[in-house]
C-alpha positions in Angstrom: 0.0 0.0 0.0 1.1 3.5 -0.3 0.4 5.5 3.0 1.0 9.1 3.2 1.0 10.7 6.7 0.2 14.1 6.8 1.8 15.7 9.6 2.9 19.5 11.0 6.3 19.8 10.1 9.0 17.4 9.3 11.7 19.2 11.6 9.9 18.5 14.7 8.7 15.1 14.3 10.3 12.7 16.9 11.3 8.9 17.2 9.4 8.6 19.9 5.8 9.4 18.4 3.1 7.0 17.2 3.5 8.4 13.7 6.9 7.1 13.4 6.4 3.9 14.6 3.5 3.7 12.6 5.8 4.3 9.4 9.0 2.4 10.1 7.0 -0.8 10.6 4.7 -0.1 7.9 7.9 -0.1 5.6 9.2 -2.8 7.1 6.0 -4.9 6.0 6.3 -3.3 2.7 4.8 -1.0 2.5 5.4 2.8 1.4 4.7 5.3 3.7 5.0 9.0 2.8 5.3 12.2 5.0 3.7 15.7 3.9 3.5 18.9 6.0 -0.4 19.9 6.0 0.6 23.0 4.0 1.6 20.7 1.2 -1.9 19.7 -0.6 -2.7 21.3 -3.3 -6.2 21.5 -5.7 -5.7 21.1 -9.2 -7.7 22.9 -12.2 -9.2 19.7 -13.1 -10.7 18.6 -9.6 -7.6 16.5 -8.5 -6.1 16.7 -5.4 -2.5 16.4 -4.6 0.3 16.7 -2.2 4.2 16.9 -2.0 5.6 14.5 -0.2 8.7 12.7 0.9 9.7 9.0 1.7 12.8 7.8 3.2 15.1 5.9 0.7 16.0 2.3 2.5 12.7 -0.2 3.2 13.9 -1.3 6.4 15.4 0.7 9.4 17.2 -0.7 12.4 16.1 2.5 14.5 13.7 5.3 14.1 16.2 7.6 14.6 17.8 7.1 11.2 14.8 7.0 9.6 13.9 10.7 10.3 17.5 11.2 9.6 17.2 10.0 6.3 13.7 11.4 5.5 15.3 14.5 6.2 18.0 14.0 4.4 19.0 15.0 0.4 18.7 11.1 -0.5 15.2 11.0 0.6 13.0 10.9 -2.6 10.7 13.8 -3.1 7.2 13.5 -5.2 4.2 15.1 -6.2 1.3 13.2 -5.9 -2.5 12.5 -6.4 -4.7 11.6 -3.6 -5.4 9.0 -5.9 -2.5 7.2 -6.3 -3.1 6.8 -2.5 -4.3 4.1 -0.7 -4.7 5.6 2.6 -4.1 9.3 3.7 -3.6 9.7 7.7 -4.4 13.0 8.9 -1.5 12.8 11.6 -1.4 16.3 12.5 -2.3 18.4 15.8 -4.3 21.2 15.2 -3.5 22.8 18.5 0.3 23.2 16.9 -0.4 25.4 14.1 -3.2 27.3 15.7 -0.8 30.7 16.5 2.1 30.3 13.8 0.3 28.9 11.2 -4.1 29.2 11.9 -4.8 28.7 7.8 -2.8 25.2 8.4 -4.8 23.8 11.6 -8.0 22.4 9.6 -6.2 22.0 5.9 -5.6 18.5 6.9 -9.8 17.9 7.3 -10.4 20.4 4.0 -8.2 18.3 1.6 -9.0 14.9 3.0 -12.6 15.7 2.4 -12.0 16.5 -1.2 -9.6 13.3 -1.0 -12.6 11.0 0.4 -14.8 12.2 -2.4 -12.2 10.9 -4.8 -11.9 7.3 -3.6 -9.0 7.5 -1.3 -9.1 6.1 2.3 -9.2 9.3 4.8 -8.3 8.4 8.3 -9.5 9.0 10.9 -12.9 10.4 8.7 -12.4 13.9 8.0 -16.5 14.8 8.8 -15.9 13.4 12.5 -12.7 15.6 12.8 -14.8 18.2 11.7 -17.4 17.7 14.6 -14.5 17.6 17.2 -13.4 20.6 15.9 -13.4 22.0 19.8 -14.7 20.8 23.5 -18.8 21.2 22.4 -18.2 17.8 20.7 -18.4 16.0 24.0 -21.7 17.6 24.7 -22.9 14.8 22.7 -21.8 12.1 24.4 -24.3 10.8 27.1 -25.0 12.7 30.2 -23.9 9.3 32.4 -20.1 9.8 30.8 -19.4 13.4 31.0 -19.2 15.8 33.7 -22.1 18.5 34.3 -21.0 21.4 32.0 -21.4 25.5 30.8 -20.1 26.9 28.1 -20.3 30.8 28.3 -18.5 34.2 27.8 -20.6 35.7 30.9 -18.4 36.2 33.8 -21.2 36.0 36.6 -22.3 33.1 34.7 -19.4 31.2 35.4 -19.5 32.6 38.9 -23.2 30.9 40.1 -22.0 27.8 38.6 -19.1 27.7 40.7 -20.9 28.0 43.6 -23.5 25.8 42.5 -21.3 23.1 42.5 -20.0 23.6 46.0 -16.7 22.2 45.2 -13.4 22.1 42.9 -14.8 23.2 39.0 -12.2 23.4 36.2 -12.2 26.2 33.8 -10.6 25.7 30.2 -10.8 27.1 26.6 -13.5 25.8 24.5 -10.2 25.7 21.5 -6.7 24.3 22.0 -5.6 21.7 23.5 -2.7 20.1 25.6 -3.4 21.3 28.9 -2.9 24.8 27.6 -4.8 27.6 30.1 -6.5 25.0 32.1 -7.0 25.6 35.7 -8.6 23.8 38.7 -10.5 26.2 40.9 -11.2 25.3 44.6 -13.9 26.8 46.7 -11.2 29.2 48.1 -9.6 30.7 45.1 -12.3 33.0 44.5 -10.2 36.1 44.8 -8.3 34.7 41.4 -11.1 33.6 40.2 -11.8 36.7 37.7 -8.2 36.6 36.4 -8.8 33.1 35.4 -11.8 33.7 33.6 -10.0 36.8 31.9 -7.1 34.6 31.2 -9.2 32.1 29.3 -12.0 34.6 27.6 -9.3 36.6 25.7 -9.3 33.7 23.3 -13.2 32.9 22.9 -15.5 30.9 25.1 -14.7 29.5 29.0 -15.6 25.7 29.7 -16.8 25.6 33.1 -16.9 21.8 34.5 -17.6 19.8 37.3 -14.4 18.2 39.0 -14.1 14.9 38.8 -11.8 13.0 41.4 -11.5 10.3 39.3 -9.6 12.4 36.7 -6.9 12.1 39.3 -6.4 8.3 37.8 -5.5 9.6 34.3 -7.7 9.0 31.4 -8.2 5.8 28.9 -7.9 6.3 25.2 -10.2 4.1 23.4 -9.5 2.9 19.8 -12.1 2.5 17.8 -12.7 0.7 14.1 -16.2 1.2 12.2 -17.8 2.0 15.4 -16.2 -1.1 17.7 -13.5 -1.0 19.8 -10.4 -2.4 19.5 -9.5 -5.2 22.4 
């Protein structure tokens, strides 16, 4: 098969992350797996889509580490291709990365692969659901039973009654970005800092106001899922 990952940026890709193991066995089951920066598609006069891309030059690599060595390097072999002479596109990138340097960039990934879909080619994960998860209101539609009790607002008094309503720790984050970015835990007795956080947060768009959960204290589970089941 010939994969093409679309990632960020080459330069700051690591050995360590899921993408590159993904690749470097993919390869090594033969397999070609390609690498293009997000900002790389293009759409063609004629409907087509494409994208620049590069591939490492050896099939097999004893460590990951010389594999990004070589995909960076002047032997790597460089291409422009069709979404359709791909079997699979993975949309590998992080949103969240490009949203201050680059904000055109963050969603190209999900504008090409739909165009990309339409045109045969395997799109993963579906660019429509990315779409939906775009920010934190997509887990409003998850069932009450699995999510904690939530507002969404701008209102600074709003966010205020809530907090009191709840009696205990709330959490306060951005409804965009992720990683951890501006998220802070608010206990009954911060409520002299409580404005700042709010301020802190607003400046970028809407506040997420949530119920604390002890158990969050346990870390989370990521779930992977394939045509709606998932994986054991």
């Amino acid at each position: 098969m010939r994969i093409c990952f679309a990632i960020n940026d080459l330069e700051t890709e690591r050995a360590e992350y899921t993408t590159t193991r993904l690749a470097v066995t993919a390869r090594a089951m033969g397999h070609e797996a390609w690498y293009a920066d997000v900002g790389n598609f293009a759409y063609d006069p004629d409907g087509a889509i494409a994208v620049r891309a590069c591939a490492a030059p050896k099939q097999k690599y004893t460590s990951r580490e010389s594999f990004l060595q070589d995909l960076r390097g002047p032997k790597a072999q460089r291409e422009r291709l069709r979404a359709t002479d791909l079997d699979v596109i993975l949309l590998r990138n992080d949103p969240a990365s490009d949203a201050v340097e680059r904000p055109w960039a963050a969603q190209s990934g999900v504008v090409f692969g739909r165009r990309a879909t339409q045109q045969g080619v395997i799109v993963l994960n579906n660019p429509e659901g990315l779409a939906q998860a775009v920010n934190k209101m997509y887990f409003q539609d998850f069932p009450e039973e699995v999510r904690p009790r939530t507002l969404i607002t701008r209102e600074r008094e709003d966010i205020k009654a809530f907090a009191k309503e709840q009696g205990g720790p709330i959490v306060l984050k951005p409804l965009q970005g992720s990683g951890g970015q501006n998220v802070f835990l608010v206990r009954p007795d911060d409520g002299s800092n409580l404005n700042q956080m709010i301020e802190a947060i607003s400046r970028d768009g809407y506040v997420v106001a949530q119920e604390y959960l002890p158990e969050a204290d346990e870390g989370d589970s990521r779930v992977f899922m394939m045509n709606g089941v998932p994986l054991m």
